[in-house]
N, C-alpha and C positions, 0 to 999 in steps of 0.2 A: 318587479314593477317598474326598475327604472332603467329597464332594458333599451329602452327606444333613446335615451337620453344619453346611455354611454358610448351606444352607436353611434350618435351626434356629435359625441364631443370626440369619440375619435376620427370620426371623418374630419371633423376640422383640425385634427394633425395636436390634439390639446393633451400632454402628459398626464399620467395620475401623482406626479407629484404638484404642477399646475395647479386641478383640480383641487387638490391639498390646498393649497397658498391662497388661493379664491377661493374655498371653501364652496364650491359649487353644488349644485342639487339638485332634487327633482320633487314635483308636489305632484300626489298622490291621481291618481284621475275618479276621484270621489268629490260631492257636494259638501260633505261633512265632514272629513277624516282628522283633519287638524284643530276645527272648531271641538268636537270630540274631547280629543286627545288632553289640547291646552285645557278644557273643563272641568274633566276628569285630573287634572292637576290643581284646579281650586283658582283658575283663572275665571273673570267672570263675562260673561256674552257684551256686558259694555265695554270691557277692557279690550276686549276681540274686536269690537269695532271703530273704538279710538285708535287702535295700532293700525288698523287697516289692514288688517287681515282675514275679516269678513265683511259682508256685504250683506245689507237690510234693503231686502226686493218690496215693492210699493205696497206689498199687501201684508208686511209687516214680519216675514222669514227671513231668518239668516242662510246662508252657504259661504264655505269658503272664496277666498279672492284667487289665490290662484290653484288650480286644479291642469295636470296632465300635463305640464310645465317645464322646462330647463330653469332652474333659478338662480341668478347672484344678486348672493347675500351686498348689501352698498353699508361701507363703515366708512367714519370719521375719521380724521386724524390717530385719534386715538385708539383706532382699532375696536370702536362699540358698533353694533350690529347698529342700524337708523331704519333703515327700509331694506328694500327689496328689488331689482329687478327680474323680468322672466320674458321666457323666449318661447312661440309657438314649439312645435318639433311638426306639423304637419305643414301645407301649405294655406291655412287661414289668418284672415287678417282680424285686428291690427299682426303684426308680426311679435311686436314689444309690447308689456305688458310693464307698468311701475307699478308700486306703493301710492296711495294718494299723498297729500298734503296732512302732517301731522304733527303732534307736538315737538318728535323728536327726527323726523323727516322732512327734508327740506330740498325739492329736485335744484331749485333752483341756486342752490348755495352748495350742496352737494359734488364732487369729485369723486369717481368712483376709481382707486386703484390708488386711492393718496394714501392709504395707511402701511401701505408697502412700498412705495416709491419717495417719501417724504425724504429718506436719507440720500439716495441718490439723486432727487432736487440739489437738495441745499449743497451736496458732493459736487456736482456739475453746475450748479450754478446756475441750471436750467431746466424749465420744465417744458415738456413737449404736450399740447392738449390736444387731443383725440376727440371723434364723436362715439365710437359704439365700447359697448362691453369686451370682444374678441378682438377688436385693436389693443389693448391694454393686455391681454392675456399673452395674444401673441407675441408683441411686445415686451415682456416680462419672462416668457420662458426662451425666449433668444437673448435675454440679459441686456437691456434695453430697461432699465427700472426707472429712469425720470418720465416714463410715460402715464397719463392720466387721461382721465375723459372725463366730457362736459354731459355724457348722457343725454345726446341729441346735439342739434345743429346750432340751436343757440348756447349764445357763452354772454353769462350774465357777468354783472360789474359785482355781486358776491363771492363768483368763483374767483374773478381775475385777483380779487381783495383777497382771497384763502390764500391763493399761490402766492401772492408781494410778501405775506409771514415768510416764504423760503425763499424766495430769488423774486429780482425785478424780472428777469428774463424768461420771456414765454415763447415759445414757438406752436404756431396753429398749424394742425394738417387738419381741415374740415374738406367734407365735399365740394367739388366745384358747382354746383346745383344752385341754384335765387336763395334758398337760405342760409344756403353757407356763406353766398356774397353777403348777405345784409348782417350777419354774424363779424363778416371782416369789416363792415364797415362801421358799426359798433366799434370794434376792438379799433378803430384810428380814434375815437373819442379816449378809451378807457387809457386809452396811452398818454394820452394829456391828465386825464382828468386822475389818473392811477399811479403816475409817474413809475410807469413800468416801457419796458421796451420788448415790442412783440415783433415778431416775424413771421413768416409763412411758407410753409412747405407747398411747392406746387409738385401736388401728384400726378401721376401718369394719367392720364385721360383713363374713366373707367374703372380706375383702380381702388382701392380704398389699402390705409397703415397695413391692414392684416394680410391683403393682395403682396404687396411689396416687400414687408420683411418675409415672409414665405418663399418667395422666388430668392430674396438675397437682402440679408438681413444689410450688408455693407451697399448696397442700395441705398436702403432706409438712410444709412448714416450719411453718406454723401448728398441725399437730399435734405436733410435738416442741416447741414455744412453749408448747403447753396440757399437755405431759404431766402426771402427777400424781406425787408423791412416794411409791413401791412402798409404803408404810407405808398408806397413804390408799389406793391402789389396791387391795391385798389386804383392808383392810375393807370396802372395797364390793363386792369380789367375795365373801367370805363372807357379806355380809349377804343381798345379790340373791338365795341361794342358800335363804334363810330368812324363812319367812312372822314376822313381826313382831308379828304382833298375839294369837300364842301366847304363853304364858309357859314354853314347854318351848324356844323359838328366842330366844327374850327372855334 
C-alpha cells in the first residue's frame, strides 16, 4: 500500500535509516481505516476527533483526516508524538496537509525536528530555522543536526521563545517570497523584544535548504558562515526594492 510513498521518499534521495530517525509513514488511502483500527482498540470516536484525526462532515459522519498521504509524525522536545504533518504524493492541492489546533498540538509554538536536534543546538550554540519538513531531513542525514523548521513561512515569537531555552542564536533560511520578508521582519522585533540575535541565510535565488545541501552540503555551511544579521538584511531588502537616486525613495 505504501508503495507510491517509498518511491517518493527515494526519489528525494531520503535513507531508510532517515525514515527511521523521522519515523516517517504513510496513511492508508481508505475513509475509515485508522478511525477503525484506533476503535477496535477501545479508542472512542470523540477521542478521534479531539486529536484530530478524524473529521465530522456537516451531516454529521466521521472519515479519517489524512488518507493516501506521506506523513511526519511533529514531536516535542521531549520526543512525544503532538500532531502530524502530510504531504500530497500526487499533483493536488493544498500540497501540505497538518493536524488542526489541539490540546496537545500546537502549529504555532511547534518545531518540527527539535527533538533530534536539541543536542546539537545547545552543542553549536546555534540553531538554524527552516521552513518545510525535507529541509530538516535532508539536513540531518548530511549531519547538519542544529536544523529545525517553523512549518511554514512564518516564525512566531513561541518558536523564537522554544529555541532562547537552547541558544540565543538563530539563523533564518526562509524563502525569499512577501512572506518570508514579512517573517524577517518580524524576527527584527523578536530580536529586541527576545533578546536573541538572529541572522539570515541568503539562498541562491530559486533554491530552497534541501536544493543546496543536496548539490554540496559545504555550500550550506558556507552560507550560514556568511549569513547577515536580520537587521542588515531587511535594509537591503527594502533598499533593492527602491530606486535611489530619487529623492521620494531617498
Amino acid at each position: 500500500a505504501g508503495e507510491k510513498a517509498r518511491k517518493y521518499v527515494a526519489s528525494r534521495g531520503i535513507l531508510s535509516k532517515t525514515i527511521t530517525d523521522f519515523q516517517l509513514g504513510f496513511s492508508l488511502n481508505s475513509w475509515d481505516a485508522l478511525k477503525q483500527y484506533l476503535m477496535e482498540r477501545g479508542y472512542a470516536e470523540g477521542e478521534l476527533l479531539t486529536a484530530g484525526l478524524i473529521i465530522e462532515t456537516e451531516a454529521g459522519k466521521t472519515h479519517d483526516r489524512f488518507r493516501n498521504l506521506l506523513m511526519f509524525p511533529i514531536f516535542d522536545a521531549r520526543g512525544r508524538t503532538t500532531g502530524f504533518g502530510a504531504r500530497v504524493l500526487d499533483d493536488s492541492l493544498p500540497k501540505y496537509l497538518n493536524s488542526p489546533q489541539t490540546q496537545i498540538f500546537d502549529k504555532s509554538g511547534s518545531l518540527y525536528g527539535i527533538n533530534l536536534a536539541m543536542a546539537a543546538i545547545r552543542q553549536q550554540n546555534r540553531a538554524v530555522l527552516v521552513e518545510g519538513y525535507m529541509d530538516v531531513i535532508t539536513a540531518h542525514q548530511n549531519d547538519l543536526h542544529n536544523v529545525i523548521a517553523s512549518m511554514g513561512t512564518s516564525v512566531t515569537e513561541k518558536q523564537v521563545s522554544a529555541i532562547k531555552k537552547l541558544t540565543r542564536n538563530i539563523t533564518l533560511a526562509l524563502d525569499a517570497d512577501a512572506a518570508g520578508e514579512e517573517a524577517m521582519l518580524r524576527c527584527v522585533g523578536y530580536e529586541n523584544s527576545l533578546d536573541s540575535e538572529v541572522m539570515v541565510i541568503v539562498l541562491p535565488e530559486g533554491k530552497d535548504p534541501d536544493d543546496v545541501i543536496k548539490q554540496d552540503a559545504k555550500i550550506w555551511q558556507h552560507l550560514v558562515a556568511e549569513a547577515l544579521p536580520v537587521i542588515d538584511y531587511t535594509l537591503n531588502m527594502i533598499t533593492s526594492k527602491l530606486d535611489l537616486t530619487t529623492a521620494k525613495d531617498k
